[in-house]
C-alpha positions as CSV (number, residue, x, y, z in Angstrom):
1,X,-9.5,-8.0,-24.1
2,X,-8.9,-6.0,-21.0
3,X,-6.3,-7.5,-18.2
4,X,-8.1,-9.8,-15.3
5,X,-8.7,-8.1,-12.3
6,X,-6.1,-8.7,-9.7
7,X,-6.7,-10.9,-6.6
8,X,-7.1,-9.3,-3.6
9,X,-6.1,-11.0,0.0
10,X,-9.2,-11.3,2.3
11,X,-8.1,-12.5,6.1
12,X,-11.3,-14.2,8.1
13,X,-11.3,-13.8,11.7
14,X,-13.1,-16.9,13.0
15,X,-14.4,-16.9,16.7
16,X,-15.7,-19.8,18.3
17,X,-18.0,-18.4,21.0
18,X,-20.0,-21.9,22.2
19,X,-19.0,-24.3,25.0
20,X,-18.3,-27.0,22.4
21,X,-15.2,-27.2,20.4
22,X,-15.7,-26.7,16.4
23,X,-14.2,-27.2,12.9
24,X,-14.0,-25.5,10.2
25,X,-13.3,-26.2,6.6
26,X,-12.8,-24.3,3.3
27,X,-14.1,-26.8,0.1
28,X,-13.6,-25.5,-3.4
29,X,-14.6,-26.3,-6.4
30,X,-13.8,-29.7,-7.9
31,X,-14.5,-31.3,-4.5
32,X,-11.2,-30.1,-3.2
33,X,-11.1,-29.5,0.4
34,X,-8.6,-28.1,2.8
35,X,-8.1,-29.6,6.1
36,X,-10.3,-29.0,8.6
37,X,-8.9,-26.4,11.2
38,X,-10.0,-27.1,14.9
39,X,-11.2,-24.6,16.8
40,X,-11.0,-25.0,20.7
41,X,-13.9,-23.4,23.1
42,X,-13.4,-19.6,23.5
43,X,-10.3,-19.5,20.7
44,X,-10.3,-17.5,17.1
45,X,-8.7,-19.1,13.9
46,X,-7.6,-17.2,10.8
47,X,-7.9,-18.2,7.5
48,X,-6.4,-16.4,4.8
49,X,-8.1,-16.3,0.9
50,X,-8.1,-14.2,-2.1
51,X,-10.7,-12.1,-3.8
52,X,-11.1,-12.4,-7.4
53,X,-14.1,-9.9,-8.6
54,X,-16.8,-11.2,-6.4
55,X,-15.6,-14.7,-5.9
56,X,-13.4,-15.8,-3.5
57,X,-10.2,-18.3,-4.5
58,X,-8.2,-21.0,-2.4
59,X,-4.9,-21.1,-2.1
60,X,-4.3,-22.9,-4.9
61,X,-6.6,-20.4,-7.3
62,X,-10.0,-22.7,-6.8
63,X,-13.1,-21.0,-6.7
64,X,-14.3,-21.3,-3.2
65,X,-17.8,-23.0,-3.2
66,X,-18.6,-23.4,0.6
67,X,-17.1,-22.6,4.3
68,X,-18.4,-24.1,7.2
69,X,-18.0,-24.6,10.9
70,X,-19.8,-27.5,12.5
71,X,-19.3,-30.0,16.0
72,X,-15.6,-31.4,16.6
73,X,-16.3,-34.8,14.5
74,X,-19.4,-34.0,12.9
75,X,-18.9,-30.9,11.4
76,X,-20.5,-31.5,8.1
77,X,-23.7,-32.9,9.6
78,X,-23.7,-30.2,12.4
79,X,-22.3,-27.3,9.8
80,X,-22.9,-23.6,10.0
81,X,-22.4,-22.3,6.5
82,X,-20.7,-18.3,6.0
83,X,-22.5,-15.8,4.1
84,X,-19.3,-15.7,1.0
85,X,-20.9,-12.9,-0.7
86,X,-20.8,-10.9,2.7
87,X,-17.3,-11.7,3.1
88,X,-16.1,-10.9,0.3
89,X,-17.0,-6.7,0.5
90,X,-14.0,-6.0,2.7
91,X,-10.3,-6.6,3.3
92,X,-11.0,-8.4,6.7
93,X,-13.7,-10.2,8.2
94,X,-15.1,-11.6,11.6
95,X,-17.2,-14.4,11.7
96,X,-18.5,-15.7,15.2
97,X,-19.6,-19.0,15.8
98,X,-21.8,-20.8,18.2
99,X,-24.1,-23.9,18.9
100,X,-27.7,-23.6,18.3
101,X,-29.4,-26.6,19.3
102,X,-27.8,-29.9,17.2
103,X,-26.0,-28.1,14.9
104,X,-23.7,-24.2,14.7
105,X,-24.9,-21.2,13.4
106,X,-21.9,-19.0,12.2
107,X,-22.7,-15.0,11.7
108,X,-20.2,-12.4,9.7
109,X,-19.6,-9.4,11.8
């Protein structure tokens, strides 16, 4: 049985380009969630995870199922869901984030 692979750190840029202020929240598997980071109008937040294979982890080793910006407040009903498998390919990423219509649509650079 070979050794597992080792867990590389990935470091997502997050930009929140809209006129609106946003949220954003990592949830992992076993319906753990971290708490949601706010993200003022025109500001960037960073969130730091690890790459196992092609699967990214949480902090505390969790698979990551889902990560989302959405509306201050509403953020799950108004959520704009990352492409993981996208941002998982590289070391760093860049993910910009704006309002379309009644909900956020979040792009990886």
């Amino acid at each position: 049985m070979g050794a597992a692979p080792p867990l590389r750190p990935l470091t997502v840029t997050i930009k929140n380009i809209s006129g609106a202020p946003l949220e954003c929240q990592v949830l992992g598997a076993h319906w753990y969630a971290q708490p949601p980071l706010p993200l003022p109008s025109g500001h960037n937040v960073t969130l730091t995870l690890s790459v196992l294979g092609d699967q990214l982890r949480m902090d505390a080793g969790l698979p990551v199922e889902r990560v989302y910006c959405g509306l201050a407040g509403q953020a799950w009903q108004t959520r704009g869901e990352f492409d993981l498998k996208r941002l998982t390919l590289r070391p760093q990423a860049g993910v910009t984030c704006r309002v379309a219509g009644n909900s956020v649509a979040c792009n990886t650079e």
